[in-house]
PDB file of N, CA, C and O in Angstrom:
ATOM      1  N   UNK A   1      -2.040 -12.859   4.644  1.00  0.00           N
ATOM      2  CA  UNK A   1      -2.345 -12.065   3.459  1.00  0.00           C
ATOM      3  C   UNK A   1      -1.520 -12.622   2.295  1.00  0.00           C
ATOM      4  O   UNK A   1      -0.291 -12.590   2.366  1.00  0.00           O
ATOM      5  N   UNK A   2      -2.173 -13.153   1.177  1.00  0.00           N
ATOM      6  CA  UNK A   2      -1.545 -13.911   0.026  1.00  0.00           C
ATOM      7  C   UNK A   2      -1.672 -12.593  -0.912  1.00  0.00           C
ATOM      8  O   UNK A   2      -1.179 -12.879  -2.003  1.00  0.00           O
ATOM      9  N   UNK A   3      -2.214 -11.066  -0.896  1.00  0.00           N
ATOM     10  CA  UNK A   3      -1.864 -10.524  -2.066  1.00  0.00           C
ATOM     11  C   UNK A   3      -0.361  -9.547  -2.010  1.00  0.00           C
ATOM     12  O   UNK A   3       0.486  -9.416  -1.126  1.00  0.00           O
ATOM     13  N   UNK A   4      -0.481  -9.025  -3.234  1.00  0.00           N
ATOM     14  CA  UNK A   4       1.395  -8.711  -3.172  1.00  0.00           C
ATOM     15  C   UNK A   4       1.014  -6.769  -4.152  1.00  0.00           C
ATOM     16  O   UNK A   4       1.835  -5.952  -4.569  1.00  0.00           O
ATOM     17  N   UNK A   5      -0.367  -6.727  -4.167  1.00  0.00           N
ATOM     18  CA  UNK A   5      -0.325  -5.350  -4.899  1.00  0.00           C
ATOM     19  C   UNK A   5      -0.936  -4.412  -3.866  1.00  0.00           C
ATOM     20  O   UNK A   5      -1.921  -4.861  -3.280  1.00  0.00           O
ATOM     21  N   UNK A   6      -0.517  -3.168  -3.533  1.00  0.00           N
ATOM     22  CA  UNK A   6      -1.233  -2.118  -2.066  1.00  0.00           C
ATOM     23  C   UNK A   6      -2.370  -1.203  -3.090  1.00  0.00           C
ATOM     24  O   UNK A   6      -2.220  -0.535  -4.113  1.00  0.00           O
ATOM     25  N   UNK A   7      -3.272  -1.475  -2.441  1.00  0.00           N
ATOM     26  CA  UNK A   7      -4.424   0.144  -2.954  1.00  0.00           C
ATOM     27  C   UNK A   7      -4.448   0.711  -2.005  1.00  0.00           C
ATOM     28  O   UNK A   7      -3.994   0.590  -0.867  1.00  0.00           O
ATOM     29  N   UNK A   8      -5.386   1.787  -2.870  1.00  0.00           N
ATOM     30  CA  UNK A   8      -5.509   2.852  -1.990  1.00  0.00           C
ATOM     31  C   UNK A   8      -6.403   3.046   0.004  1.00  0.00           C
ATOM     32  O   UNK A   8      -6.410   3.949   0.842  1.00  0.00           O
ATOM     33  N   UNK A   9      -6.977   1.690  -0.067  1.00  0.00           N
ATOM     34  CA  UNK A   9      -7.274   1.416   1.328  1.00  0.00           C
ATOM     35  C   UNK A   9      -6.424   1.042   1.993  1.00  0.00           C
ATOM     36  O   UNK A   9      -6.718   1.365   3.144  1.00  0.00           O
ATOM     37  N   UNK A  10      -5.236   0.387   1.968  1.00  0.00           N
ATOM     38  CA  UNK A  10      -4.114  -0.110   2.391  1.00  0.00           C
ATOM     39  C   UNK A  10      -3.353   1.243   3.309  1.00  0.00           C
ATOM     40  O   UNK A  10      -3.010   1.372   4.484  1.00  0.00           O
ATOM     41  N   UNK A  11      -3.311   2.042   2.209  1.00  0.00           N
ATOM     42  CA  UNK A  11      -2.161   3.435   2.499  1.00  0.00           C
ATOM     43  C   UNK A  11      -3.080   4.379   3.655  1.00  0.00           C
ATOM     44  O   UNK A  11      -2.588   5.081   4.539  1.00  0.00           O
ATOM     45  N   UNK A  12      -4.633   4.166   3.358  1.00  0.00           N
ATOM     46  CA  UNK A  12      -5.445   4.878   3.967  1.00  0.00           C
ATOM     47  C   UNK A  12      -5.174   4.298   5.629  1.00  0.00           C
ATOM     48  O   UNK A  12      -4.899   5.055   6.560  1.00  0.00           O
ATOM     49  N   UNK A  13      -5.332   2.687   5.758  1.00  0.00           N
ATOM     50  CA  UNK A  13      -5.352   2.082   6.710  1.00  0.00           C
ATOM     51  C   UNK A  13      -4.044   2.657   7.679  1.00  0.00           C
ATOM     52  O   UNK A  13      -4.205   2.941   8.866  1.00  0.00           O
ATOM     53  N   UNK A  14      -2.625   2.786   6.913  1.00  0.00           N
ATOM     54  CA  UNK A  14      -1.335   2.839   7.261  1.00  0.00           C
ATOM     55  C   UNK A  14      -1.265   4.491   7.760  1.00  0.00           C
ATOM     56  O   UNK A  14      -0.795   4.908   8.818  1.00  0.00           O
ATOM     57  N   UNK A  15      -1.708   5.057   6.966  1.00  0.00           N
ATOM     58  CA  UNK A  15      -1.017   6.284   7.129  1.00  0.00           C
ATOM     59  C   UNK A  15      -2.804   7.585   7.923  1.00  0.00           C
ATOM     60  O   UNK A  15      -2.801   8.746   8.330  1.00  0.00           O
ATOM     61  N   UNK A  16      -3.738   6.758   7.808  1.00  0.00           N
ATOM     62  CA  UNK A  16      -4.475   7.269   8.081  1.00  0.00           C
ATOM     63  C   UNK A  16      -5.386   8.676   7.462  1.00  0.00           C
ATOM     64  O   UNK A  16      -6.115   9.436   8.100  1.00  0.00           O
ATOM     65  N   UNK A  17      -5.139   8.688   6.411  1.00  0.00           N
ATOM     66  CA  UNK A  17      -4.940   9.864   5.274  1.00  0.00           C
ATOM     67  C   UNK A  17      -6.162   9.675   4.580  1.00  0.00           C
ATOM     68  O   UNK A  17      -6.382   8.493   4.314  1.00  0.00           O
ATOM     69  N   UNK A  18      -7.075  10.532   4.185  1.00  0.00           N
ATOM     70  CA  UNK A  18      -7.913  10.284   3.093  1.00  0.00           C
ATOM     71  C   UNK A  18      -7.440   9.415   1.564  1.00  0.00           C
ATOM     72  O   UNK A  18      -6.384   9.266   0.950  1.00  0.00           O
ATOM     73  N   UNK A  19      -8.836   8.979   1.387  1.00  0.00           N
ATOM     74  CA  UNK A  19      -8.997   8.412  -0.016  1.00  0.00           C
ATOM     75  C   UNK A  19      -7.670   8.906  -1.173  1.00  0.00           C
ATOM     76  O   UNK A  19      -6.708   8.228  -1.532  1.00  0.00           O
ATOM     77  N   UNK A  20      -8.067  10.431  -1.600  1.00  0.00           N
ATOM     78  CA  UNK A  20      -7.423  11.051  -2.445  1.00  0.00           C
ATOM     79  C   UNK A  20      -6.051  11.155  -2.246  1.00  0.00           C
ATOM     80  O   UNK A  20      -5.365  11.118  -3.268  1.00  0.00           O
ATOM     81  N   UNK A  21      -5.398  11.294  -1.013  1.00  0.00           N
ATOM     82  CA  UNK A  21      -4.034  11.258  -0.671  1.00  0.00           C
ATOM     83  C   UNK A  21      -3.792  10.351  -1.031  1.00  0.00           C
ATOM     84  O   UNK A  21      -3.073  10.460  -2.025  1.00  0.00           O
ATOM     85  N   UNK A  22      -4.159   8.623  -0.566  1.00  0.00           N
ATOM     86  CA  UNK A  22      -3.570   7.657  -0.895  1.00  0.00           C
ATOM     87  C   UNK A  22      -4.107   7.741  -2.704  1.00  0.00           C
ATOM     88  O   UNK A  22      -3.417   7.376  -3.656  1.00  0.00           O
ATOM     89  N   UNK A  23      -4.572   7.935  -2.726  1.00  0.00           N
ATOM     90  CA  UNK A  23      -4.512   7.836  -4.689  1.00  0.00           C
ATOM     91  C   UNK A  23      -3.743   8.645  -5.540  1.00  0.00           C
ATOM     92  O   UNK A  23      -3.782   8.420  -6.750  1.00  0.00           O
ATOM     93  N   UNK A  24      -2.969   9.660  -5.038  1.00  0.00           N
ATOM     94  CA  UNK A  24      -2.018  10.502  -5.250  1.00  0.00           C
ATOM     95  C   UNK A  24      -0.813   9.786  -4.712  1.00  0.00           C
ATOM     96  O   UNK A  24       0.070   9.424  -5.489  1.00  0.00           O
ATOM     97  N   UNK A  25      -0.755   9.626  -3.793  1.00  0.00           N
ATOM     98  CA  UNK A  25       0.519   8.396  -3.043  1.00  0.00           C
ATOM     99  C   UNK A  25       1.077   7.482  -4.233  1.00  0.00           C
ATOM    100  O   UNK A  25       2.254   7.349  -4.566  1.00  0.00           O
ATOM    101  N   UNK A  26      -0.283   6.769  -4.900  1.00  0.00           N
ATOM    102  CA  UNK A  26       0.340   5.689  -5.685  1.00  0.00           C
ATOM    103  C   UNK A  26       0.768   6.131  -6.787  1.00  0.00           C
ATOM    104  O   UNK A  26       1.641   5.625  -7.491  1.00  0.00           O
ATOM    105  N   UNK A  27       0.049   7.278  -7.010  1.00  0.00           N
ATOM    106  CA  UNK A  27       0.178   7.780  -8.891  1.00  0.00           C
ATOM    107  C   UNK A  27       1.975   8.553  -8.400  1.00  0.00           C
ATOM    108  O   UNK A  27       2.713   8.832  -9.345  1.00  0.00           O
ATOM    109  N   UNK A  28       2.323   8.732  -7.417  1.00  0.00           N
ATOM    110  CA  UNK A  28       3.216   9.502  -7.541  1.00  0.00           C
ATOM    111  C   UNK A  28       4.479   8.586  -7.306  1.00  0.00           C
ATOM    112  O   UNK A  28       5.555   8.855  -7.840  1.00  0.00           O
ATOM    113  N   UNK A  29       4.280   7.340  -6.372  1.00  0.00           N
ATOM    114  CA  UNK A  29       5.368   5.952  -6.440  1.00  0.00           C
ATOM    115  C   UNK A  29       5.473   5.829  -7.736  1.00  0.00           C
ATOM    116  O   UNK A  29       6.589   6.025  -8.218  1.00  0.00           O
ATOM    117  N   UNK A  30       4.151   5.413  -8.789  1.00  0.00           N
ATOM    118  CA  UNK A  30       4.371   4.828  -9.913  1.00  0.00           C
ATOM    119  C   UNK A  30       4.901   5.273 -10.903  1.00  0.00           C
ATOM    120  O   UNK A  30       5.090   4.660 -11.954  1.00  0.00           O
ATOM    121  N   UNK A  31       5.394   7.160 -10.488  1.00  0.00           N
ATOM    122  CA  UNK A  31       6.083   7.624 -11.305  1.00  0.00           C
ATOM    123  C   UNK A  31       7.519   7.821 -10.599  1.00  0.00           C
ATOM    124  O   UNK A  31       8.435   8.180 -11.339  1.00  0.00           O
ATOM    125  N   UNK A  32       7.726   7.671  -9.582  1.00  0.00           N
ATOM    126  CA  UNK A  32       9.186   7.449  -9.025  1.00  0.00           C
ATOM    127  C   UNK A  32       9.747   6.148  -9.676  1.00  0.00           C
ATOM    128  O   UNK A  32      10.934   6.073  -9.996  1.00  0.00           O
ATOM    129  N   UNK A  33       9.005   5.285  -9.835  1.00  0.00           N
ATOM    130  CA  UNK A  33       9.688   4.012 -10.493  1.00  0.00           C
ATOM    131  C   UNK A  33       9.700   3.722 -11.687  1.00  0.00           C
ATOM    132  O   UNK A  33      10.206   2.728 -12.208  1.00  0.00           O
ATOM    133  N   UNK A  34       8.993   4.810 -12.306  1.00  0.00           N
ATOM    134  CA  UNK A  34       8.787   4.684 -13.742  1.00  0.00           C
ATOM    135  C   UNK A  34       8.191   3.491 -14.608  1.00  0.00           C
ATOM    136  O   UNK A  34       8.603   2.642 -15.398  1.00  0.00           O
ATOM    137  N   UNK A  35       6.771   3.968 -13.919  1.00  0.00           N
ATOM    138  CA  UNK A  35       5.844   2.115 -13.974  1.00  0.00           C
ATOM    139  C   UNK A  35       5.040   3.008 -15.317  1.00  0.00           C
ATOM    140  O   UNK A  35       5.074   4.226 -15.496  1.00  0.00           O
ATOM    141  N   UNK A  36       4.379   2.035 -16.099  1.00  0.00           N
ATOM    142  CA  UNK A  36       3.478   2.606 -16.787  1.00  0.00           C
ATOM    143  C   UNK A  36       2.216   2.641 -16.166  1.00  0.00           C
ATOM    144  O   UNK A  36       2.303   2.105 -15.061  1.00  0.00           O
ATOM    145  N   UNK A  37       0.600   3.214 -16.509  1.00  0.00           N
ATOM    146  CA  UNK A  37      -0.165   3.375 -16.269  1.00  0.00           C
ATOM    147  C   UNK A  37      -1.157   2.478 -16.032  1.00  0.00           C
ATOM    148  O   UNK A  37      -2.141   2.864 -15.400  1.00  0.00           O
ATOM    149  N   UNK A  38      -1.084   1.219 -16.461  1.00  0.00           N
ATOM    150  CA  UNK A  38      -1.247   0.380 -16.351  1.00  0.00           C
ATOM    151  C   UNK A  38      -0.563  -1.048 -15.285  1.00  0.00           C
ATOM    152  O   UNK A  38      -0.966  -2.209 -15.203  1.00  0.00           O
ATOM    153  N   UNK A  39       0.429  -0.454 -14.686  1.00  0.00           N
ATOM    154  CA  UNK A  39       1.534  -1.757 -13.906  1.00  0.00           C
ATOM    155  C   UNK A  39       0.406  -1.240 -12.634  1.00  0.00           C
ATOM    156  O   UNK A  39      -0.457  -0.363 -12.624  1.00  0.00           O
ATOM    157  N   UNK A  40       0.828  -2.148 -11.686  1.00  0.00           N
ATOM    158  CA  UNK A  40       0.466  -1.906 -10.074  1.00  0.00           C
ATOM    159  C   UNK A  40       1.859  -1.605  -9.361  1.00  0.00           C
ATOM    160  O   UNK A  40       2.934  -1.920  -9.872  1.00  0.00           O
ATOM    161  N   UNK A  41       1.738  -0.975  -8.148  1.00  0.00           N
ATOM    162  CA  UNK A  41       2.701  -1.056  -7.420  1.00  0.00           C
ATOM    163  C   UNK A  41       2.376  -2.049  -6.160  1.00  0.00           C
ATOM    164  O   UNK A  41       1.413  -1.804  -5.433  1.00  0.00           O
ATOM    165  N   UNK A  42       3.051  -2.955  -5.979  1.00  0.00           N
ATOM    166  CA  UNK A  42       3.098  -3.746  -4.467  1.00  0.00           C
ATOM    167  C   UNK A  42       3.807  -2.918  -3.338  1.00  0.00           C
ATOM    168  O   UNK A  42       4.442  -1.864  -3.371  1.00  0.00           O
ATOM    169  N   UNK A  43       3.408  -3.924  -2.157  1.00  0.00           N
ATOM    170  CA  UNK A  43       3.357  -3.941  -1.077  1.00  0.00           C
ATOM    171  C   UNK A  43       4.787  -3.532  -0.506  1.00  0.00           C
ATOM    172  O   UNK A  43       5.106  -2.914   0.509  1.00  0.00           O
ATOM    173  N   UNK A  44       5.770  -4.291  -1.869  1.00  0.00           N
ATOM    174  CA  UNK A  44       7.110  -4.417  -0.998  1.00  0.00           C
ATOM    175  C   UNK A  44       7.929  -3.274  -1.815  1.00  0.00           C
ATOM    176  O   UNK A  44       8.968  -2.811  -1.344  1.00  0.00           O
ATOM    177  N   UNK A  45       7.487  -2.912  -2.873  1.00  0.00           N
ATOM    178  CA  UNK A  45       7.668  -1.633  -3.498  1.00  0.00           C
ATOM    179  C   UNK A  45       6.959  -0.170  -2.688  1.00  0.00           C
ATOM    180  O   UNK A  45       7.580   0.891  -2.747  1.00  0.00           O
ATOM    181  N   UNK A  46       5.968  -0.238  -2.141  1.00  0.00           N
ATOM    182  CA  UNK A  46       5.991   0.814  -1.531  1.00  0.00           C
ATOM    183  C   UNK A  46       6.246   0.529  -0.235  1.00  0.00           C
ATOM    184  O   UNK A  46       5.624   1.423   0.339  1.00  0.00           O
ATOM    185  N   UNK A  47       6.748  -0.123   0.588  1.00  0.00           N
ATOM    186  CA  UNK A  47       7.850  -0.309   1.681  1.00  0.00           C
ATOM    187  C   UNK A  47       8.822   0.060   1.713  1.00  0.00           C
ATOM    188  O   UNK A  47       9.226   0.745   2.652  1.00  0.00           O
ATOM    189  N   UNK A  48       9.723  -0.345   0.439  1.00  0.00           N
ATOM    190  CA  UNK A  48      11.171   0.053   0.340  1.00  0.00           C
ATOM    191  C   UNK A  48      10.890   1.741  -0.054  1.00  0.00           C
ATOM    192  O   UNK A  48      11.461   2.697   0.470  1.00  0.00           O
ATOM    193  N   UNK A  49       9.992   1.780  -0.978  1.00  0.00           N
ATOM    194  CA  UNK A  49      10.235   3.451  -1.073  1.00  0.00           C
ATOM    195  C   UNK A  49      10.199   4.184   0.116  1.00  0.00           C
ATOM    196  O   UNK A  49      10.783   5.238   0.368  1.00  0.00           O
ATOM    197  N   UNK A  50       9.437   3.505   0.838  1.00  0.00           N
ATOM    198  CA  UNK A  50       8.853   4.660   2.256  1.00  0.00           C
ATOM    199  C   UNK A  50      10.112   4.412   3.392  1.00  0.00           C
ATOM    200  O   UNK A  50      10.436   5.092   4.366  1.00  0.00           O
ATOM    201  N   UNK A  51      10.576   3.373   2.943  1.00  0.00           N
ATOM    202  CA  UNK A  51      11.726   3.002   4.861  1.00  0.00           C
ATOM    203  C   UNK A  51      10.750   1.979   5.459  1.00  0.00           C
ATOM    204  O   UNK A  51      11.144   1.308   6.413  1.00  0.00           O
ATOM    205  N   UNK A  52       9.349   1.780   4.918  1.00  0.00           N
ATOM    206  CA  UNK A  52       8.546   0.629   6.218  1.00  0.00           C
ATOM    207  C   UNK A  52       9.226  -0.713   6.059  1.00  0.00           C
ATOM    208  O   UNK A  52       9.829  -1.193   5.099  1.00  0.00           O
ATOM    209  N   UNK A  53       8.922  -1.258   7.456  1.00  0.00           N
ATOM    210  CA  UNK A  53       9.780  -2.887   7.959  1.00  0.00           C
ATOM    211  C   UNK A  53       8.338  -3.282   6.920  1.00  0.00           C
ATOM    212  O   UNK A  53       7.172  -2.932   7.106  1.00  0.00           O
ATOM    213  N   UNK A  54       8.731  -3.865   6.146  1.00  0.00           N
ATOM    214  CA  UNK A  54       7.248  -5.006   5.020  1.00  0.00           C
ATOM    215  C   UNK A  54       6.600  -5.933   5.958  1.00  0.00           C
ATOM    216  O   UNK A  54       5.374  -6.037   5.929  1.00  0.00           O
ATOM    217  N   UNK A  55       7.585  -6.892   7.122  1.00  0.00           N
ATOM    218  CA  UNK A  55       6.557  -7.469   7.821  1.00  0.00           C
ATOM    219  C   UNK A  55       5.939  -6.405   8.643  1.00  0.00           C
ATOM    220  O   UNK A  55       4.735  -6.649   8.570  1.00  0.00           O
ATOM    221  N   UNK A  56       6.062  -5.616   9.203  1.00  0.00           N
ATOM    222  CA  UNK A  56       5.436  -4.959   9.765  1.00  0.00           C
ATOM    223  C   UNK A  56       4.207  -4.257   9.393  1.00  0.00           C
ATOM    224  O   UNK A  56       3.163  -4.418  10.026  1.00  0.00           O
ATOM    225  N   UNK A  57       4.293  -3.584   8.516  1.00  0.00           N
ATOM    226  CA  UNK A  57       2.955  -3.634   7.245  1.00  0.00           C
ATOM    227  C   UNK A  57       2.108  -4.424   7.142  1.00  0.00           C
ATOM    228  O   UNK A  57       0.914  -4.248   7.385  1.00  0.00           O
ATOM    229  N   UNK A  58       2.831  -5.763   6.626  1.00  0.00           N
ATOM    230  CA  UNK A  58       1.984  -6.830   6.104  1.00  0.00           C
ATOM    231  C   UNK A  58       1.074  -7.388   7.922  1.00  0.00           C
ATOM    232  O   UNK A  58      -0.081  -7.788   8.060  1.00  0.00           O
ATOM    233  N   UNK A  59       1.989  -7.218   8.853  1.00  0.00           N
ATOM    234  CA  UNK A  59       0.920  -7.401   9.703  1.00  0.00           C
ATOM    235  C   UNK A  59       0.197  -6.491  10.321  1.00  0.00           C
ATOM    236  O   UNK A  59      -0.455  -6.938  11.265  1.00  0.00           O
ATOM    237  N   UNK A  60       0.040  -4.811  10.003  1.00  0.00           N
ATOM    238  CA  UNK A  60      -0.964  -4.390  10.452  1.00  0.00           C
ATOM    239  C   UNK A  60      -1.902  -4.906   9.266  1.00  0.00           C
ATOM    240  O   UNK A  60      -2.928  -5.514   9.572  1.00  0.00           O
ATOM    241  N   UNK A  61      -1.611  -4.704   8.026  1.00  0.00           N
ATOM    242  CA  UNK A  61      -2.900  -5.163   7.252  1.00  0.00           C
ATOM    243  C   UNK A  61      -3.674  -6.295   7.275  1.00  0.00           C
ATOM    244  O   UNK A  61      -4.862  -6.252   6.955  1.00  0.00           O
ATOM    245  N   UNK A  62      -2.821  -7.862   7.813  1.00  0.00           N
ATOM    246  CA  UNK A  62      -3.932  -8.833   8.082  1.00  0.00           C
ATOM    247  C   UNK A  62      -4.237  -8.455   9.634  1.00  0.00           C
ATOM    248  O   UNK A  62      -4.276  -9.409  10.411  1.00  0.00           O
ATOM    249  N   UNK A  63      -4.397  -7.506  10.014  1.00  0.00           N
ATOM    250  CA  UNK A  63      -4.637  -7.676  11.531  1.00  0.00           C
ATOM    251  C   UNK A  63      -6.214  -6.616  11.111  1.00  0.00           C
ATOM    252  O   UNK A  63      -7.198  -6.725  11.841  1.00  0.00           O
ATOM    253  N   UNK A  64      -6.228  -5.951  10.265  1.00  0.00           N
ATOM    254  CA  UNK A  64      -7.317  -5.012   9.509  1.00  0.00           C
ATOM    255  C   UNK A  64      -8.067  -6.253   8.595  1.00  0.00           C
ATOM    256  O   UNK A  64      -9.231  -6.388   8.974  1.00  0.00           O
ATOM    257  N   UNK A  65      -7.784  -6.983   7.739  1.00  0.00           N
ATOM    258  CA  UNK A  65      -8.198  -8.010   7.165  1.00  0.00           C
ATOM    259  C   UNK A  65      -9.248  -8.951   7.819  1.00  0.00           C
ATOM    260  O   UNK A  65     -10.394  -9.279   7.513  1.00  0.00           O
ATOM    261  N   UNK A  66      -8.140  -9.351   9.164  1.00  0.00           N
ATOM    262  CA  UNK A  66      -8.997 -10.251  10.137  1.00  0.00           C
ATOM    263  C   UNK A  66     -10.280  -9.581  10.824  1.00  0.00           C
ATOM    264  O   UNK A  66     -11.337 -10.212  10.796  1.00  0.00           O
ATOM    265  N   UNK A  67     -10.219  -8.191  11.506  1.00  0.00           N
ATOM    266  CA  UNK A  67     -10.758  -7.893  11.528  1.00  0.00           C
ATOM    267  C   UNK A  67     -12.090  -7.026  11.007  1.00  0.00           C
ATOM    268  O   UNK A  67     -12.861  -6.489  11.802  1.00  0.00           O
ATOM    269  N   UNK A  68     -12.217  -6.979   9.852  1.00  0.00           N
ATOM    270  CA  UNK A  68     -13.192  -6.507   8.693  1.00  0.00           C
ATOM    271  C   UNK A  68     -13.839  -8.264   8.763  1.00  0.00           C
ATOM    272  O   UNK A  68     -15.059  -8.416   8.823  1.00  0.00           O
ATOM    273  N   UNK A  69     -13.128  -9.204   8.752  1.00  0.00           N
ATOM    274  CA  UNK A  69     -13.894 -10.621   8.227  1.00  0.00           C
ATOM    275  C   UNK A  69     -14.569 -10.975   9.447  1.00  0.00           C
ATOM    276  O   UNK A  69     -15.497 -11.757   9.243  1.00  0.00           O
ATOM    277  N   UNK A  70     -14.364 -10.579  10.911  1.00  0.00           N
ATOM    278  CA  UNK A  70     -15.610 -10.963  11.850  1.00  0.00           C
ATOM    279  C   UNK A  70     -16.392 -10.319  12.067  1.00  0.00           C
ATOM    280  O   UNK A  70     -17.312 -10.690  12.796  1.00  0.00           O
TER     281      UNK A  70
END
């Protein structure tokens, strides 16, 4: 996985949570960090906020990646 920004399918994938949760998830990181409305939050930004190991993340998501592509 070469990208470095999480949406809201990402958080869905991780945490198993509806759509709207994870879109509340991010709007509510991006105000813990005091991003504007416009910034993204990454992968390794919402890792450290949460306590997740980032490789660990990053490999359930290409393991979801790989599998969506066969």
């Amino acid at each position: 996985m070469t990208r470095i920004v999480i949406y809201p399918s990402d958080i869905i994938i991780l945490t198993d949570k509806s759509e709207s949760y994870a879109r509340k998830e991010i709007q509510n990181l991006k105000k813990a960090l005091n991003k504007e409305p416009h910034q993204k939050v990454t992968i390794k930004e919402y890792c450290r906020y949460y306590g997740f190991n980032l490789e660990e993340v990053l490999g359930v998501l290409s393991k979801y990646e790989l599998q969506k592509a066969s």
